[in-house]
DRENFI-886967 format. One record per residue (C-alpha): residue number from 0; residue in three letters; x, z, y; chain. Coordinates in Angstrom, 3 decimals. Last residue first. Layout:
N
{rec NUM 'ALA' {X Z Y} 'A'},
...
***
This chain:
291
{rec 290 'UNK' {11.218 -3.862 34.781} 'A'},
{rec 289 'UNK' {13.686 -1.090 35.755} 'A'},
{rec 288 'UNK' {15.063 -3.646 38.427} 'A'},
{rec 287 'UNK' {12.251 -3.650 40.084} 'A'},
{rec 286 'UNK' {11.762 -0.377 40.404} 'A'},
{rec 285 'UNK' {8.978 1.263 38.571} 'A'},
{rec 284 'UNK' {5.486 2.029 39.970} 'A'},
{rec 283 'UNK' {3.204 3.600 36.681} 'A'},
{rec 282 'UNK' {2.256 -0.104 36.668} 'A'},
{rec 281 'UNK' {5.612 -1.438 36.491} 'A'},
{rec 280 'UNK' {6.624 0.683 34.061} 'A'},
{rec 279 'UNK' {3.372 0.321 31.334} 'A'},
{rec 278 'UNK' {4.142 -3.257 31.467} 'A'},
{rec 277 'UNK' {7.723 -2.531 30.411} 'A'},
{rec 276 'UNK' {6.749 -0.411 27.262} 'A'},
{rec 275 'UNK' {3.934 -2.920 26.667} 'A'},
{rec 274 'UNK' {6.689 -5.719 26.546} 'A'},
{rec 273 'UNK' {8.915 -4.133 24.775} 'A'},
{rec 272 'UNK' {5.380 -3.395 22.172} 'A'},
{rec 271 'UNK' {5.096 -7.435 22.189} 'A'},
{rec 270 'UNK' {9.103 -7.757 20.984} 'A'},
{rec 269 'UNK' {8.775 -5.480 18.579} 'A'},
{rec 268 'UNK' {5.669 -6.985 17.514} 'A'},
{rec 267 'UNK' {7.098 -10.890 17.431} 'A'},
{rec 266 'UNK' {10.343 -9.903 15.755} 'A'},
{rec 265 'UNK' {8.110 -7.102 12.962} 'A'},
{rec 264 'UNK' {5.994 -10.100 12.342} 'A'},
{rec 263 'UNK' {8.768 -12.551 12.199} 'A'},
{rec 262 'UNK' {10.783 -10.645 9.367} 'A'},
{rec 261 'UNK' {7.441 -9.958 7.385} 'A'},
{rec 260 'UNK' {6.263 -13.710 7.444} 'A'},
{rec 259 'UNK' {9.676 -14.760 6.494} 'A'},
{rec 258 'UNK' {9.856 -12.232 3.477} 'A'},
{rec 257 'UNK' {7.083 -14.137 2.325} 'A'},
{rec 256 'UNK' {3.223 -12.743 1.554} 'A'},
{rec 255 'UNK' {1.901 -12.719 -1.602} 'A'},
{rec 254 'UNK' {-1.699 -13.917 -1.973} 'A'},
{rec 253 'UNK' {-3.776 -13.589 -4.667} 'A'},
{rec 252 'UNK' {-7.393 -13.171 -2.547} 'A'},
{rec 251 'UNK' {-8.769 -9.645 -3.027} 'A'},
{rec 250 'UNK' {-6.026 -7.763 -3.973} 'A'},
{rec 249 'UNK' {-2.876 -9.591 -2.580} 'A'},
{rec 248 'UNK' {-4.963 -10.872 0.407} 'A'},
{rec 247 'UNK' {-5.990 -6.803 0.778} 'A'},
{rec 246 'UNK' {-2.898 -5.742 1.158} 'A'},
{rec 245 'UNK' {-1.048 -8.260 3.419} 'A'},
{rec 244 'UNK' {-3.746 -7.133 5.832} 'A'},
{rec 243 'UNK' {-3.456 -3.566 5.448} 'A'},
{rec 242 'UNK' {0.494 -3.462 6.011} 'A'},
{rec 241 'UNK' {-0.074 -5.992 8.945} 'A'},
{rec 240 'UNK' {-2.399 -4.319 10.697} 'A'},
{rec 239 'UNK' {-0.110 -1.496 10.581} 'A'},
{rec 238 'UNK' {1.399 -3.067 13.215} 'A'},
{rec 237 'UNK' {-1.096 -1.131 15.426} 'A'},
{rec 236 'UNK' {1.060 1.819 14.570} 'A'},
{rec 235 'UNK' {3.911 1.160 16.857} 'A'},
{rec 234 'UNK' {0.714 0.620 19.383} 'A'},
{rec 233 'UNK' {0.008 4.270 19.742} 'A'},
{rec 232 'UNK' {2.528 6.333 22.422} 'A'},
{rec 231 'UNK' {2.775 2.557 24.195} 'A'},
{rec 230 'UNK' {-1.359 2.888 25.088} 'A'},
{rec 229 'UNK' {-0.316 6.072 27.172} 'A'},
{rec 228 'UNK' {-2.698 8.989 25.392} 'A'},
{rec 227 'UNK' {-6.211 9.698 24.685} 'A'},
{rec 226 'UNK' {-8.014 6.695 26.180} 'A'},
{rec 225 'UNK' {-6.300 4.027 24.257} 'A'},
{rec 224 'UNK' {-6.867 5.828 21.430} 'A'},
{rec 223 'UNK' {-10.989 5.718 22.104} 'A'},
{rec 222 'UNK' {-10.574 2.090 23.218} 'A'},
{rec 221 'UNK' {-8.369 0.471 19.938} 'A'},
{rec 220 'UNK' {-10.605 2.804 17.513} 'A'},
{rec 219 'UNK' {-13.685 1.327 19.368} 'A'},
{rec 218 'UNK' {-12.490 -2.028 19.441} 'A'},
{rec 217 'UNK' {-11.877 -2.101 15.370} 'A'},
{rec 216 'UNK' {-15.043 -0.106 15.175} 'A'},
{rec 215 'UNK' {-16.913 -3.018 16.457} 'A'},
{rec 214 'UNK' {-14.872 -5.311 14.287} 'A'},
{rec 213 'UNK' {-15.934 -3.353 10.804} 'A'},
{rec 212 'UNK' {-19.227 -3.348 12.070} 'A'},
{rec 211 'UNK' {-19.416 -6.985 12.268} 'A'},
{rec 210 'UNK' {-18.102 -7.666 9.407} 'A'},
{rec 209 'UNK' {-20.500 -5.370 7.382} 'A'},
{rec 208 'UNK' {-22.725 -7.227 9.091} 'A'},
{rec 207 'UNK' {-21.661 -10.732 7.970} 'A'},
{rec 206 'UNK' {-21.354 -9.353 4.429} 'A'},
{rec 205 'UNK' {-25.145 -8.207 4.521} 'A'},
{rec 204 'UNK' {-25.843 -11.904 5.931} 'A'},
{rec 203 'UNK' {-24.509 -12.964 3.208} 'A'},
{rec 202 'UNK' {-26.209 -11.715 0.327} 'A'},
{rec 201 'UNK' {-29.150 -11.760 2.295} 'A'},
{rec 200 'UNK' {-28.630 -15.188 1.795} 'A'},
{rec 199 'UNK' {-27.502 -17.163 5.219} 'A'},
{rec 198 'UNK' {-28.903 -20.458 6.341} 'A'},
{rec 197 'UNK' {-26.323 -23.210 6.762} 'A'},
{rec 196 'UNK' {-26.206 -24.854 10.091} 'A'},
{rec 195 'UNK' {-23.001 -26.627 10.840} 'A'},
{rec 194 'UNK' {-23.760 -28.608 14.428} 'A'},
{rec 193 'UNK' {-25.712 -25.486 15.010} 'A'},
{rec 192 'UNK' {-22.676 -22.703 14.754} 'A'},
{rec 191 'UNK' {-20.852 -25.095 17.521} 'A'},
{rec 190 'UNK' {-23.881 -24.322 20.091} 'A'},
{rec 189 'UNK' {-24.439 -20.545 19.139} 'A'},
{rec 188 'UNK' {-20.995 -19.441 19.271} 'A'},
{rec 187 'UNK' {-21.226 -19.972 23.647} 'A'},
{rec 186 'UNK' {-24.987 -18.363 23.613} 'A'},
{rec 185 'UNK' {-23.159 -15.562 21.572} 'A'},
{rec 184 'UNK' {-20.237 -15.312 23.747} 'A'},
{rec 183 'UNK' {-21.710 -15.017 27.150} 'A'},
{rec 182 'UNK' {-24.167 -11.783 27.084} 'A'},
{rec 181 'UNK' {-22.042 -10.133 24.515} 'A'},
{rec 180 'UNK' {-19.226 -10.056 27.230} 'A'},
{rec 179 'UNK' {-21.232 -9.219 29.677} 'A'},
{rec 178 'UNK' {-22.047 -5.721 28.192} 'A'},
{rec 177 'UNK' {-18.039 -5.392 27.149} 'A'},
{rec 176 'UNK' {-17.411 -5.998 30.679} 'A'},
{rec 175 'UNK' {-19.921 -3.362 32.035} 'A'},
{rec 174 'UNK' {-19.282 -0.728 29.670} 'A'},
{rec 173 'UNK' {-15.434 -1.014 30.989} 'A'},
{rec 172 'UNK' {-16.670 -0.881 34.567} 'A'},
{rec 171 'UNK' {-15.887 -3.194 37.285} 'A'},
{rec 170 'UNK' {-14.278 -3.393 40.023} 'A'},
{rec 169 'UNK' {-10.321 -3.522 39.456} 'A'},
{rec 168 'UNK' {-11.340 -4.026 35.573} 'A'},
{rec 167 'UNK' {-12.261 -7.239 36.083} 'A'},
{rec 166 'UNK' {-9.014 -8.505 37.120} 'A'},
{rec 165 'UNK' {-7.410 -6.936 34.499} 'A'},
{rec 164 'UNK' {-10.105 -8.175 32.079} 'A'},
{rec 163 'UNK' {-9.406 -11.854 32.978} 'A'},
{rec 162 'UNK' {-5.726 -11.751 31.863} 'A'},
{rec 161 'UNK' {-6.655 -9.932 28.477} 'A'},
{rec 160 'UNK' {-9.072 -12.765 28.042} 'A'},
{rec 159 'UNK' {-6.415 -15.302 28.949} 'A'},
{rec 158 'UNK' {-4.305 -13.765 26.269} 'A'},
{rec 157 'UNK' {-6.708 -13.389 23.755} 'A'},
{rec 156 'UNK' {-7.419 -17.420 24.438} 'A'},
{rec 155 'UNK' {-3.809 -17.548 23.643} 'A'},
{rec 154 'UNK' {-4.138 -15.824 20.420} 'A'},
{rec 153 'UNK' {-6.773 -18.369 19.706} 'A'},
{rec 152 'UNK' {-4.112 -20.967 19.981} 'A'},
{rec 151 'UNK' {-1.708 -19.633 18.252} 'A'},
{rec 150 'UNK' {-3.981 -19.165 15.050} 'A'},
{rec 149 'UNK' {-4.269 -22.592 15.408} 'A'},
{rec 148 'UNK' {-0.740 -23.284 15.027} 'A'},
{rec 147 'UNK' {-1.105 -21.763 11.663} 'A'},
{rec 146 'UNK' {-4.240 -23.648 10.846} 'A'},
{rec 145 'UNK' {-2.289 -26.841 11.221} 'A'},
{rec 144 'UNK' {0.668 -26.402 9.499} 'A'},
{rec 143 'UNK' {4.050 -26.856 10.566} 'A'},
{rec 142 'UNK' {5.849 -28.497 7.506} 'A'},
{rec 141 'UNK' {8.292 -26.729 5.908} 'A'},
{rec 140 'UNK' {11.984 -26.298 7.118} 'A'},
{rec 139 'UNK' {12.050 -28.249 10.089} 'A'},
{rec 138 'UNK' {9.667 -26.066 11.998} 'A'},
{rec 137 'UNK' {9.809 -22.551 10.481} 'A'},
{rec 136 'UNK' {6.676 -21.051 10.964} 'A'},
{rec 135 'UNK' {7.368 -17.517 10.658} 'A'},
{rec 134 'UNK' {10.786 -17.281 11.680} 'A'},
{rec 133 'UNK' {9.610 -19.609 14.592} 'A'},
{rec 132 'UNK' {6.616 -16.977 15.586} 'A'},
{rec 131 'UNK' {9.788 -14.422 15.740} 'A'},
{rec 130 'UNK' {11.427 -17.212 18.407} 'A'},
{rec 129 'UNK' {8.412 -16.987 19.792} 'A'},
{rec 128 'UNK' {8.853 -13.130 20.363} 'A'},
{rec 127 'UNK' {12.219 -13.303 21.355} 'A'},
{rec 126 'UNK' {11.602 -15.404 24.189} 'A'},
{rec 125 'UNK' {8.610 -12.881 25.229} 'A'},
{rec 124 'UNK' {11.171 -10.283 24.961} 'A'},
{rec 123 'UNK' {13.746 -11.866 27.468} 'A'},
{rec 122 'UNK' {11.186 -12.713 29.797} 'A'},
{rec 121 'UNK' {10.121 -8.944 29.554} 'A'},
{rec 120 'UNK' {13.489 -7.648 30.721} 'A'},
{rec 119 'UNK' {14.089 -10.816 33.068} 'A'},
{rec 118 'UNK' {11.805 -9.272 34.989} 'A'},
{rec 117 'UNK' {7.844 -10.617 35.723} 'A'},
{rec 116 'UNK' {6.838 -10.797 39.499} 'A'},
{rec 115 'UNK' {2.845 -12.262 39.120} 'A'},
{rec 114 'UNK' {2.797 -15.894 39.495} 'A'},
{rec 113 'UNK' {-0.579 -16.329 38.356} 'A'},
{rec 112 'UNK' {0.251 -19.412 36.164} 'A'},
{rec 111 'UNK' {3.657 -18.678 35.524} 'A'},
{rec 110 'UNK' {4.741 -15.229 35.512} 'A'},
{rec 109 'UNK' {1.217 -13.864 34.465} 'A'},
{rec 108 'UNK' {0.972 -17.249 31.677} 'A'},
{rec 107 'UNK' {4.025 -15.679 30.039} 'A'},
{rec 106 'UNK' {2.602 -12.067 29.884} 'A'},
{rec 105 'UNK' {-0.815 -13.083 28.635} 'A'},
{rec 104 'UNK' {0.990 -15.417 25.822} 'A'},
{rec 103 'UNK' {3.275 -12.447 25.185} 'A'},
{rec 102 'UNK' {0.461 -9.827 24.541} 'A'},
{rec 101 'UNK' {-1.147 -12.387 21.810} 'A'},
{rec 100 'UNK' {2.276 -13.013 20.185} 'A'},
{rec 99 'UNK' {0.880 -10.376 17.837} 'A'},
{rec 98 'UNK' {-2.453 -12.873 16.462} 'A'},
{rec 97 'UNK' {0.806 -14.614 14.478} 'A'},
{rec 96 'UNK' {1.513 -11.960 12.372} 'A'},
{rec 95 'UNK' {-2.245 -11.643 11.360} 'A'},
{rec 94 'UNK' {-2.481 -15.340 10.586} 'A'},
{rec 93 'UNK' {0.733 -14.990 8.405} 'A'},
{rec 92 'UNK' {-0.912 -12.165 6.055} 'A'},
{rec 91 'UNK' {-4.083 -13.943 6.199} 'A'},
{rec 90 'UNK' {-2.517 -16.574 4.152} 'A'},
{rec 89 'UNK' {-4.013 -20.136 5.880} 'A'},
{rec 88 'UNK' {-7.755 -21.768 5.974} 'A'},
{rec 87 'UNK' {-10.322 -19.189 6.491} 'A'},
{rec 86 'UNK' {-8.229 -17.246 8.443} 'A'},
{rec 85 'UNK' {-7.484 -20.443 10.552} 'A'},
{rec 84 'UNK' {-11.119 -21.020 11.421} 'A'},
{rec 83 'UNK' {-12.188 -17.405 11.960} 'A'},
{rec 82 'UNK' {-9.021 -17.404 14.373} 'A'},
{rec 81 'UNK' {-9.970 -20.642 16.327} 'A'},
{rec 80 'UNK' {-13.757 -19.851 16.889} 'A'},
{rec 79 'UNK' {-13.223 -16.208 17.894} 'A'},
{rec 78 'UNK' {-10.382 -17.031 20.795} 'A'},
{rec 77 'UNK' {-12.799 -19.542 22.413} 'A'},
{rec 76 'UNK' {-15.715 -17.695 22.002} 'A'},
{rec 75 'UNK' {-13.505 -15.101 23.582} 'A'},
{rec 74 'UNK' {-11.911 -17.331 26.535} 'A'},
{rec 73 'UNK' {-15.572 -18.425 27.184} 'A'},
{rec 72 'UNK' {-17.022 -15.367 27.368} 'A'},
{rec 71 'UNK' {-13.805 -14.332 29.603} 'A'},
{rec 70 'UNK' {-15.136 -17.303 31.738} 'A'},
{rec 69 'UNK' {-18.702 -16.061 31.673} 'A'},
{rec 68 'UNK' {-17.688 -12.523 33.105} 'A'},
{rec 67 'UNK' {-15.684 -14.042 35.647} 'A'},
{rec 66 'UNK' {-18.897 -16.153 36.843} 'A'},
{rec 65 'UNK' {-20.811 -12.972 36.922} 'A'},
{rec 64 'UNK' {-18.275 -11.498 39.325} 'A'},
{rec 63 'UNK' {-21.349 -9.379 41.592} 'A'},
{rec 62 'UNK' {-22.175 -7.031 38.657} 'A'},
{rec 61 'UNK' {-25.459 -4.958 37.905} 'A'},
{rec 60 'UNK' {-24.494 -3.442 34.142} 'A'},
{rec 59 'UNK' {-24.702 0.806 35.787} 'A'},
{rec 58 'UNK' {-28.199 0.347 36.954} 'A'},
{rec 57 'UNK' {-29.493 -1.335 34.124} 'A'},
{rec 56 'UNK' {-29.549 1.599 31.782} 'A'},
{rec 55 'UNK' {-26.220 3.212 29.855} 'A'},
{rec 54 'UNK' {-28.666 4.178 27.224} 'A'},
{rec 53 'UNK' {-29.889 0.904 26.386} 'A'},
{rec 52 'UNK' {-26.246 -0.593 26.129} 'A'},
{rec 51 'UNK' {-25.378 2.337 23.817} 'A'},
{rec 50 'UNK' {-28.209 1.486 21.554} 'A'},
{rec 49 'UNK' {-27.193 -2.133 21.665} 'A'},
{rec 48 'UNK' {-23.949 -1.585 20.394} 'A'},
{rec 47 'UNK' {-24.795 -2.536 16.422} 'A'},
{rec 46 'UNK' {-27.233 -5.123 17.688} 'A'},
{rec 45 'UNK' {-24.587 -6.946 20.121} 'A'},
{rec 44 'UNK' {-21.845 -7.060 17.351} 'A'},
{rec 43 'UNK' {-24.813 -8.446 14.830} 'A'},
{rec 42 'UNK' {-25.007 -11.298 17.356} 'A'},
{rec 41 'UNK' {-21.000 -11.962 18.016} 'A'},
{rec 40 'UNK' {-20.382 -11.999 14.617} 'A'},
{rec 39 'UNK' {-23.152 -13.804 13.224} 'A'},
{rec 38 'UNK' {-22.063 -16.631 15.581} 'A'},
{rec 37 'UNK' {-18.346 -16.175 14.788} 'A'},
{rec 36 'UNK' {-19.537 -16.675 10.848} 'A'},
{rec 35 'UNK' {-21.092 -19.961 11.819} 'A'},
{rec 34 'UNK' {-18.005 -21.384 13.191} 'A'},
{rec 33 'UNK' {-16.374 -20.329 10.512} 'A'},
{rec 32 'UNK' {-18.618 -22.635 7.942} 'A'},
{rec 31 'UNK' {-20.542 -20.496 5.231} 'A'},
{rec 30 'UNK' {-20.089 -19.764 1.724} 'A'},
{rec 29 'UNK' {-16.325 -19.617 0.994} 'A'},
{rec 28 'UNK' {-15.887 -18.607 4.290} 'A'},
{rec 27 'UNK' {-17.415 -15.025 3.463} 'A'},
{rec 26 'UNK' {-14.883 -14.152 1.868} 'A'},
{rec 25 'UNK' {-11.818 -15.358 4.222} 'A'},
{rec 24 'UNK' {-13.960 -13.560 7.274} 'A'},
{rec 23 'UNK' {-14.391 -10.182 5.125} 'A'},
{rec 22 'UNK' {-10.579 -9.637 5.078} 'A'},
{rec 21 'UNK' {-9.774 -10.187 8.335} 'A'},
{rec 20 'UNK' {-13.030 -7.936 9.616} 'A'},
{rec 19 'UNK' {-11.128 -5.757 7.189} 'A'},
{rec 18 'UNK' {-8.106 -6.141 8.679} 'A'},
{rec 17 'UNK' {-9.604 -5.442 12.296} 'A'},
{rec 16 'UNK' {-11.619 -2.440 11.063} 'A'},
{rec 15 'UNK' {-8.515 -0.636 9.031} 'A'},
{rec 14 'UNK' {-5.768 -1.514 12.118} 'A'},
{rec 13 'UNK' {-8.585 0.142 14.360} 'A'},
{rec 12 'UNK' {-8.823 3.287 12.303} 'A'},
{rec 11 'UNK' {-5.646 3.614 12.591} 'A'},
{rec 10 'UNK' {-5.313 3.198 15.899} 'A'},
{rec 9 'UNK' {-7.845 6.166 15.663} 'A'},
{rec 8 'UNK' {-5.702 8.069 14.189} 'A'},
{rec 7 'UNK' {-3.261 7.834 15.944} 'A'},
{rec 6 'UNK' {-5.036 8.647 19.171} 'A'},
{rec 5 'UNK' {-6.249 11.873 17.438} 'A'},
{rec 4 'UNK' {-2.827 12.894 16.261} 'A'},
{rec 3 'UNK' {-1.497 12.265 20.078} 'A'},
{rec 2 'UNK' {-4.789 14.248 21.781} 'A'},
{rec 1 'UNK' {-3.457 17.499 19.514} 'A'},
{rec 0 'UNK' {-5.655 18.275 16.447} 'A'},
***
């Protein structure tokens, strides 16, 4: 197979983990809290990649940014803790709409907060890509809810993780961030997981692994296509997220998704893969006015 069949397939694979780690979260949150479900998350994660930890050796995890590495932990526990919430909560359809304004938080808060040059180009589509969350949401029409909006927050920790990673990545090592990141998250879950303990079955804590693994090879797909071919070749298929998504809540959970949830998806994702396309400009050295 060529490296472009590969890469799409593992996006596809990807689009398969994360919905199923979607999927698994609404299940399991019948029996256990969210917050406890991140926790078991975050520790199975670290067991299912610990064998490639131990074989990458301590020499290649020494790092000078520790502090940076515990403020992405943050930004994930941070990003964990508000989706697990929401999914357990709100159609998981909508939720996984909503986790695509993720790349236009981390290009909004570039122009503002680390006042990085941004075009009008991307500007444009991060505008359009809210207005797709609006299509969604509809303020006025229905009634915001809560776990919705929440589902905007945690995509805004994504973005300040995203934001943290590309300054890690100028010294450090891929292995290296996703080491640290283990580290820092699952001391971070740990301390809202206490305040509401339940102890897992083994029923449960076999669905909490199979969660788990279905993330880890969420990331995986997402880093192996990633490293075959330009990320903007593959992410028209990470909306396939959607497709799986929407599938599984009408087989596993009743739900039927709106026509407004599928017209502000595909808004918000166009508008997030414009903004890849652009992204992936500047870096490769575009003019300015190209971007």
């Amino acid at each position: 197979m060529t490296a472009s069949v590969r890469a799409a397939l593992w996006m596809v694979l990807s689009a398969v983990g994360f919905s199923t780690m979607t999927a698994l979260i609404r299940h399991v949150s019948f029996g256990l809290h969210p917050f406890e479900i991140g926790f078991f998350r975050s520790v199975f994660g670290i067991l299912l990649l610990l064998p490639w930890v131990l074989r990458l050796g301590a020499v290649q995890l020494k790092t000078r940014r520790l502090a940076l590495h515990a403020w992405r932990g943050l930004a994930s526990v941070g990003a964990l803790l508000a989706y697990f919430f929401a999914v357990s909560l709100i159609p998981l359809a909508e939720a996984a709409a909503l986790t695509f304004t993720a790349p236009l938080f981390a290009t909004a808060c570039a122009g503002l907060v680390l006042a990085e040059r941004v075009g009008w180009r991307r500007w444009s589509a991060v505008v359009g890509g809210f207005a797709g969350a609006l299509i969604i949401l509809r303020p006025g029409v229905e009634a915001v809810s809560w776990p919705a909006m929440l589902v905007l927050v945690a995509s805004a920790f994504v973005a300040a993780e995203i934001l943290i990673t590309k300054a890690l990545t100028r010294t450090e090592s891929a292995e290296t961030i996703v080491f640290y990141m283990g580290v820092f998250v699952t001391p971070f879950a740990l301390v809202p997981a206490i305040a509401v303990w339940a102890t897992p079955t083994p029923a449960q804590l076999g669905w909490l692994l199979a969660l788990a693994a279905a993330a880890t090879a969420g990331h995986i797909g997402v880093a192996r296509a990633f490293r075959l071919v330009d990320a903007t070749a593959v992410l028209p298929i990470d909306f396939t997220k959607l497709i799986f998504v929407a599938s599984f809540g009408y087989l596993f959970f009743d739900e039927v998704p709106d026509a407004w949830t599928w017209l502000g998806g595909a808004v918000i994702f166009s508008a997030a893969l414009y903004t890849a396309h652009r992204e992936m400009r500047r870096r490769a050295g575009a003019p300015a006015e190209a971007r």
